[in-house]
N, C-alpha and C positions, 0 to 999 in steps of 0.2 A: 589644292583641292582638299575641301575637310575630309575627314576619314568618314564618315555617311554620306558620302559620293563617290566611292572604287567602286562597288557592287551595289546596283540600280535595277528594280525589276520595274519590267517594260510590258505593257497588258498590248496584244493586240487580237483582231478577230478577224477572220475568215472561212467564206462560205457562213454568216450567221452564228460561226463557234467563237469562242473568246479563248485564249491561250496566251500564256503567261511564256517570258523570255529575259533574259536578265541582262545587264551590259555591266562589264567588270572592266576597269583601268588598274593595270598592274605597273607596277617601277622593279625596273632591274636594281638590284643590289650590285655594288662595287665588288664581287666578287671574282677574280679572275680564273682560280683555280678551285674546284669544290673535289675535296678527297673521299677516295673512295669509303676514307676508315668513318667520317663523320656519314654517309649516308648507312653503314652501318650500325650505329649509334643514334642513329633517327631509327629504324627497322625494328630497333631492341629498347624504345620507347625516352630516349632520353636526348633528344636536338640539343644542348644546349652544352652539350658536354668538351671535354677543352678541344675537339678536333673542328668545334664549329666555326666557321669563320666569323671575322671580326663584327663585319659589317650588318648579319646575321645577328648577333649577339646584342649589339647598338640598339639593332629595330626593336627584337622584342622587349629587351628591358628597359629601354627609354623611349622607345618610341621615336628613336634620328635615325631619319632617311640619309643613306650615303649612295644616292646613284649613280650608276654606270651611265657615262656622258663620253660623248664622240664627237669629234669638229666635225664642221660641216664640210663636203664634200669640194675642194677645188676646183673653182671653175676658170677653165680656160676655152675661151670659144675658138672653134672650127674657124677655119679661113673662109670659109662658106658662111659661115656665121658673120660673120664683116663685111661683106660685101655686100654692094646696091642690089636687090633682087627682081628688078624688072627693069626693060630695056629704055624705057623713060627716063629711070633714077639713075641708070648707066650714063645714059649720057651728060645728065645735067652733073654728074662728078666730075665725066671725063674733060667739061668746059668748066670746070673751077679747078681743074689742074692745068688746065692747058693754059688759063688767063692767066693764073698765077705763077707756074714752074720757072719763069725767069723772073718773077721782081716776089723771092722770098720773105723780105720783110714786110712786104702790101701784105701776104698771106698770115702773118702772124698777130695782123690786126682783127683779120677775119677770124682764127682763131678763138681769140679771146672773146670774141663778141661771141662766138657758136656757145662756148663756155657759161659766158654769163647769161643767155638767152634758156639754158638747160635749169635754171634756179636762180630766181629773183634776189636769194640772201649774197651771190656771187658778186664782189665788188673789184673790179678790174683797177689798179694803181698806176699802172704804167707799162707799155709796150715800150720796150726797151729798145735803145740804138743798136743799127744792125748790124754792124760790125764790133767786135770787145765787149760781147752783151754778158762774159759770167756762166754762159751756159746755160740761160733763163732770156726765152722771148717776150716773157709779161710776169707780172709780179702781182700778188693781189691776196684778195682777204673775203674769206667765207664767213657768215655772218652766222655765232652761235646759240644766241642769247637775242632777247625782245630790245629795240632800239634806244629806251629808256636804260639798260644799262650791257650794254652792247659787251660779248665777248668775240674774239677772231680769231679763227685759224689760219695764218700763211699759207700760201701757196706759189708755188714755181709752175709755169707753163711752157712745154716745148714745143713748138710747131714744125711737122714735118709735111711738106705737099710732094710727097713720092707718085710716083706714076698707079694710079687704080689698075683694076686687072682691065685686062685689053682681050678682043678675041684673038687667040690664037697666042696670047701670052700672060707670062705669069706678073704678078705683082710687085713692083719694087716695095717688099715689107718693110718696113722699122726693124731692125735687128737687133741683137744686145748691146754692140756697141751706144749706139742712140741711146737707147734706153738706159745702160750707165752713166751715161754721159750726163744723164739729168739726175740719176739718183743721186750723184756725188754733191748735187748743185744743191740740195735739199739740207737745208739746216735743222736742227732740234726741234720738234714739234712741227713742221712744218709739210705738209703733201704734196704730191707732184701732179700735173697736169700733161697729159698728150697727145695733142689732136691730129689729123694725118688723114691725108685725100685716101692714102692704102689701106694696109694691113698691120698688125702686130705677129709677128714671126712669131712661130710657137717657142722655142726656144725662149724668148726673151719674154712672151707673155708668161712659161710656166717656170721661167726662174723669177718674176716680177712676184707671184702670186705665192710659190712656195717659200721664200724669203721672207715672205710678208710686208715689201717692199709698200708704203701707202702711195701710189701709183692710181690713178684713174686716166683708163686709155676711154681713148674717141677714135674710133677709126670710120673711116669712110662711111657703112652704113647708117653709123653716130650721125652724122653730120647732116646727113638728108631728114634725120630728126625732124632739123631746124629748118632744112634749106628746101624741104618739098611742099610745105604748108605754103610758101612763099610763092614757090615755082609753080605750083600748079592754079594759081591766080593770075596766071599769062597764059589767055590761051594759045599763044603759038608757040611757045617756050622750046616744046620739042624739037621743033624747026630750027629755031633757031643755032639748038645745040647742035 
């Protein structure tokens, strides 16, 4: 923002009068502690004196902004937040857990295709053998750069199809375990994928996110993302489920 855009006067009228209002953008200075002695020393006409802070001193005499910056707040969503939220999308989960929950590696093909169906630049390599897989169901390559001269980010994918929440019970969640299980699998530069008919356990989603862990979960109401544009182009779909 140039310095003739913090303090902006703003004309408006009402009732036929015109009245004048100003709009001001201010920056916090990096300041964490402001003493008492230096607002004494502002009071006795002299701010600049040696009790002023650093960052204070920076502005006026040269004019470098040093501001007070805060990360962004953690998010880790509610289990409520994950879940199918109407009695339709209940069920069409709870028939893509039930088709799949004994033939897991069908599931990990679904997976990857939910995955790649979320962003066009997503190129799937290989669903892995389903037994001695490495701890990685699919292996694959995020597209960083225009195709003329193509850069790629790896990626690990782990497929979980746990039981969705049920009436009357709770969710078979992804827990930490799971979810280390794939961190370790993750090489240099490399991101993790996690797709899952369930939940992400709080635990293991606010230890993914405060780690800093490059993790992108898919859980359950992820999925219907993909799988409800689909399903609701059947009309008897519900029935069926």
């Amino acid at each position: 923002m140039p310095a003739t855009s913090d303090l902006v006067a703003v004309w408006k009228t009402t009732d036929g009068q015109r009245f004048q209002n100003y709009r001001a953008t201010f920056t916090l200075l990096d300041i964490p502690i402001v003493r008492r002695a230096w607002i004494t020393d502002i009071e006795a006409g002299d701010p600049l004196s040696e009790t002023a802070p650093g960052s204070w001193i920076d502005w006026v005499r040269r004019g470098k902004y040093r501001a007070l910056t805060a990360e962004s707040t953690t998010v880790i969503r509610s289990q409520e937040a994950q879940r199918a939220d109407t009695p339709v999308k209940k069920a069409i989960l709870l028939a893509v857990w039930a088709h799949f929950k004994d033939a897991p590696h069908a599931f990990e093909a679904l997976a990857a295709r939910i995955f790649q169906m979320h962003d066009q630049r997503v190129i799937i390599d290989k669903i892995t053998q389903a037994v001695a897989d490495g701890g990685r169901d699919a292996i694959g390559r995020y597209l960083l750069r225009l195709s003329e001269d193509p850069v790629y980010a790896e990626f690990a994918l782990e497929a979980k199809c746990y039981r969705p929440p049920l009436e009357g019970t709770s969710a078979n969640a992804v827990g930490v375990k799971d979810v280390s299980r794939l961190i370790s699998r993750i090489r240099h530069r490399q991101f993790g994928v996690l797709v899952t008919t369930s939940t992400i356990g709080r635990q293991a989603y606010q230890e993914v996110r405060e780690d800093r862990h490059p993790i992108i979960f898919f859980s359950g109401k992820d999925m219907l993302t993909f799988l409800w544009p689909t399903a609701s182009t059947h009309r008897n779909w519900s029935k069926t489920c």
